[in-house]
C-alpha positions as a printed NumPy array, in Angstrom:
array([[-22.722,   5.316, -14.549],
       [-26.   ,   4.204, -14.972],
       [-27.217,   3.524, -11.107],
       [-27.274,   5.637,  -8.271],
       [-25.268,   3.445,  -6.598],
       [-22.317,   4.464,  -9.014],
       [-23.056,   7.495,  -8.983],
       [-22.524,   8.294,  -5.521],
       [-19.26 ,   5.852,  -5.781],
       [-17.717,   8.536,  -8.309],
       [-17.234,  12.763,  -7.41 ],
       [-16.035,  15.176,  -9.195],
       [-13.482,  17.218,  -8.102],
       [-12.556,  21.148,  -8.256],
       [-10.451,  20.326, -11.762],
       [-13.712,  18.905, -12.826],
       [-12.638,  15.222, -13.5  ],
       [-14.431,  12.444, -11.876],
       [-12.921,  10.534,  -9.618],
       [-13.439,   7.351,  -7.088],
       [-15.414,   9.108,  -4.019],
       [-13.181,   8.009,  -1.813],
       [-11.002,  11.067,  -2.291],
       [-12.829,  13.178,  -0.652],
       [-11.927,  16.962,  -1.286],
       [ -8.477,  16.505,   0.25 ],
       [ -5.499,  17.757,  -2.111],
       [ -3.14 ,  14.517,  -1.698],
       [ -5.395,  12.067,  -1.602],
       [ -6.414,  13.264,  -5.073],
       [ -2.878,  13.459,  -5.974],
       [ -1.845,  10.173,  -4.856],
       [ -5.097,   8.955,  -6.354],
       [ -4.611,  10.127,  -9.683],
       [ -0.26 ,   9.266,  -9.538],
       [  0.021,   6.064,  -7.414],
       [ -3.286,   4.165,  -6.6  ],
       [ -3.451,   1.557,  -9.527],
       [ -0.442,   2.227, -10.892],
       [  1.717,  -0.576, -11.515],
       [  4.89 ,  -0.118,  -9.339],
       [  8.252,  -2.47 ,  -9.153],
       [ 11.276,  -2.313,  -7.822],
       [ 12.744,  -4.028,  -3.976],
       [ 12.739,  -0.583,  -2.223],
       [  9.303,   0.947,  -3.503],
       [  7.689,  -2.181,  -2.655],
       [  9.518,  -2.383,   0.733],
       [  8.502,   0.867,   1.225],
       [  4.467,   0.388,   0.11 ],
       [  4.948,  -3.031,   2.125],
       [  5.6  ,  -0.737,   5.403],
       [  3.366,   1.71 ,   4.984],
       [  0.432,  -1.026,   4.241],
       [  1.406,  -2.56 ,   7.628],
       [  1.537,   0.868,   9.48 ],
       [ -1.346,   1.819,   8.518],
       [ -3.434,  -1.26 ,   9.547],
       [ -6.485,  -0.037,  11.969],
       [ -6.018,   3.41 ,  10.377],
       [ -6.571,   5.387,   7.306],
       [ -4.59 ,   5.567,   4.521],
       [ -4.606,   9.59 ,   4.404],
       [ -2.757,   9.485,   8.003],
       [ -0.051,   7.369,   6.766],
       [  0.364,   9.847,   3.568],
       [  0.544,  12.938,   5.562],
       [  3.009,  11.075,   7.324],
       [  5.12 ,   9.374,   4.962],
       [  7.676,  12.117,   4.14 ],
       [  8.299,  11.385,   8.126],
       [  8.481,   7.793,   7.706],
       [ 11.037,   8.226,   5.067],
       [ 13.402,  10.306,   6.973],
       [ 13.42 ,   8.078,   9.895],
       [ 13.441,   4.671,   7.724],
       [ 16.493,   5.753,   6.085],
       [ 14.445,   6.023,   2.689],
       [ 13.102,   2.286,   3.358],
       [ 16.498,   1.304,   1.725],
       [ 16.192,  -2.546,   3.348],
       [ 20.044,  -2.749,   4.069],
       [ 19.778,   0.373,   6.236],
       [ 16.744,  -0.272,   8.399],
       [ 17.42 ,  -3.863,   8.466],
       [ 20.958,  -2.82 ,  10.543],
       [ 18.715,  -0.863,  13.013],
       [ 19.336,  -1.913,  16.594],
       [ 17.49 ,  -1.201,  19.998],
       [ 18.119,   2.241,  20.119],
       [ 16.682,   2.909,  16.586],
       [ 13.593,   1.58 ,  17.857],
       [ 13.614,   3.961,  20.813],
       [ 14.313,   6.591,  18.797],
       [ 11.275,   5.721,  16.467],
       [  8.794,   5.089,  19.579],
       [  9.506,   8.759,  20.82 ],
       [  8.543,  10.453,  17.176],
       [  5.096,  12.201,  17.118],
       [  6.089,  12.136,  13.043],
       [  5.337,   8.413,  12.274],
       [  3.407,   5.448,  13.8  ],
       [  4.87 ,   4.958,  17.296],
       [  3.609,   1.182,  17.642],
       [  6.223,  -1.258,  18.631],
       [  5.268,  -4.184,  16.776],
       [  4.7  ,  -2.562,  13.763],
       [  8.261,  -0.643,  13.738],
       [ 10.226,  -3.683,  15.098],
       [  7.904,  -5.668,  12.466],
       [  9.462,  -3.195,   9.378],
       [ 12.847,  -3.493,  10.739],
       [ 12.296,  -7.382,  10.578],
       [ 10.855,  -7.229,   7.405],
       [ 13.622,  -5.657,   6.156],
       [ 16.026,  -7.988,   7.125],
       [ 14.785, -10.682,   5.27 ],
       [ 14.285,  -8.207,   2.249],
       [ 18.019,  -7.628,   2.681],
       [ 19.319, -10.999,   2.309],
       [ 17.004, -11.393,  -1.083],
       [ 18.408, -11.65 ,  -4.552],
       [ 18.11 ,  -8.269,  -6.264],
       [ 14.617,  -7.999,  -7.771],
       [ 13.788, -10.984,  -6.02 ],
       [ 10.925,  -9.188,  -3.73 ],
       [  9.664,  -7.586,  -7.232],
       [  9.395, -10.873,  -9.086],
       [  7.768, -12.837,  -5.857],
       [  4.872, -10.137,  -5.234],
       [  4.033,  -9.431,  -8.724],
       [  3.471, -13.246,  -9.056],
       [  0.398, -13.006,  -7.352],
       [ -0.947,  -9.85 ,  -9.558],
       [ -3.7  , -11.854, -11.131],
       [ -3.947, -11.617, -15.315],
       [ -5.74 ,  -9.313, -16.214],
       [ -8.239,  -8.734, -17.679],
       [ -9.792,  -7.57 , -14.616],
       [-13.615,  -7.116, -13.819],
       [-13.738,  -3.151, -13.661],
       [-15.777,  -2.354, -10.286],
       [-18.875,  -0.721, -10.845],
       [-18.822,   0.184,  -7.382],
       [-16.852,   0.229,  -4.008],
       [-19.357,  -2.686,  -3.216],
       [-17.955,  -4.936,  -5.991],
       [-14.384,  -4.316,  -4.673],
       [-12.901,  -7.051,  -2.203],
       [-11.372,  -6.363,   1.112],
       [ -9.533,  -9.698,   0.096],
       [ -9.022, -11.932,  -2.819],
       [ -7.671, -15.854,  -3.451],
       [ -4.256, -13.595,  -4.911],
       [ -3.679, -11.472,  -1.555],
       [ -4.532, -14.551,   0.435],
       [ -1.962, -16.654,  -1.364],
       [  1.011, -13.343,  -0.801],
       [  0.003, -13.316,   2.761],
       [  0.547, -16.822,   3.053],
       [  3.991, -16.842,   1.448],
       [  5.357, -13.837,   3.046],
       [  4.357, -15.265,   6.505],
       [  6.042, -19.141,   5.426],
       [  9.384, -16.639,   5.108],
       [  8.828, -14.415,   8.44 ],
       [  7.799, -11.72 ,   7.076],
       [  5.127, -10.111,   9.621],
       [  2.158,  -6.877,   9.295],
       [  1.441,  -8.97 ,   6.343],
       [ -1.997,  -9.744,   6.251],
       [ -4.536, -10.956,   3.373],
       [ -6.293,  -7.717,   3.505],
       [ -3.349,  -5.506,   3.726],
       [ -1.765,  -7.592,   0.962],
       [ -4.736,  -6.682,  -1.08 ],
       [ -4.212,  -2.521,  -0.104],
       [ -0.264,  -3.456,  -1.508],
       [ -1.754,  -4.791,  -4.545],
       [ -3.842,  -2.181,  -5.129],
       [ -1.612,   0.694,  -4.245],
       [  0.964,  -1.038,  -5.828],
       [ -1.505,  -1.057,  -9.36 ],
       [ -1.294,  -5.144,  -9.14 ],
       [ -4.891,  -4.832,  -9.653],
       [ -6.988,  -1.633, -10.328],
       [ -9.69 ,  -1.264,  -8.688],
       [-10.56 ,   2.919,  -9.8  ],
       [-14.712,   2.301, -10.224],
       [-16.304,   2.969, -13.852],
       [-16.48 ,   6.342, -14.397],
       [-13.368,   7.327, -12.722],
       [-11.183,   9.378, -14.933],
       [ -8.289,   7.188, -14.17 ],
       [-10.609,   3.176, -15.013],
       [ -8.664,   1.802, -18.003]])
């Protein structure tokens, strides 16, 4: 860390490692920062699930929807794609009237969607077609959150695909929060105790 500008991009927390600022003090934010964020992540239900939560939590913060996503899984039927994907009218009710998760129409009757066309996919085949658009690495390690994108050519490309099959909630930009959360790309700023 050589600027200030780095500097304020990296904090240490109460265990004294340094970590990307955006953390903040709270407890799972570190924890999810230092276990998920960056780290790479397969498999058709984990990425269904990161998938959903990416579109729930579009026009809100990411800490809301981890607070919330023990909730989310209860009421998602673990995000296994078969199971929401049979959801019916009534399921959305159900999920409109629960303080727990999200209660936004198009975004729940957007998973359940989703889902469907997750369901009819080859086994592994939702795996293989996101992690097609990881870009090689290397990757330029941010020096700041200034040098990281909100968007990239390789989210761009994902949300264009996904949309060509239906799939909805699936924008560049929250293609790019997939990819990172989903450690596609890693995007933990120099001096972080988790940059490769």
């Amino acid at each position: 860390m050589t600027t200030d500008a780095a500097t304020r991009d990296v904090r240490v927390g109460p265990d004294g490692l340094p970590r990307c600022a955006w953390v903040g003090d709270d407890p799972e934010y570190r924890r999810y920062h230092d276990e998920e964020w960056g780290r790479p992540l397969h498999g058709d239900r984990a990425l269904f699930e990161k998938m959903s939560l990416e579109g729930f939590q579009a026009g809100l913060s990411w800490i809301t929807i981890l607070r919330k996503r023990p909730r989310f899984r209860e009421v998602f039927a673990g995000f296994e794609p078969d199971a929401v994907a049979a959801f019916g009218p009534e399921d959305v009710e159900r999920l409109l009237a629960d303080p727990g998760t999200i209660r936004n129409r198009a975004k729940i009757e957007a998973t359940i969607g989703n889902a469907a066309l997750v369901a009819v996919m080859a086994e592994g085949e939702l795996d293989a077609l996101l992690w097609s658009f990881a870009p090689d690495p290397p990757q330029h390690r941010p020096t700041t959150f200034a040098d990281v994108p909100a968007v990239t050519a390789e989210s761009t490309a994902m949300s264009k695909t996904l949309r060509a099959r239906g799939f909805r909630f699936v924008g560049p930009t929250t293609m790019y929060a997939l990819m990172q959360s989903a450690g596609m790309v890693d995007d933990h700023v120099v001096g972080c105790w988790r940059a490769a």
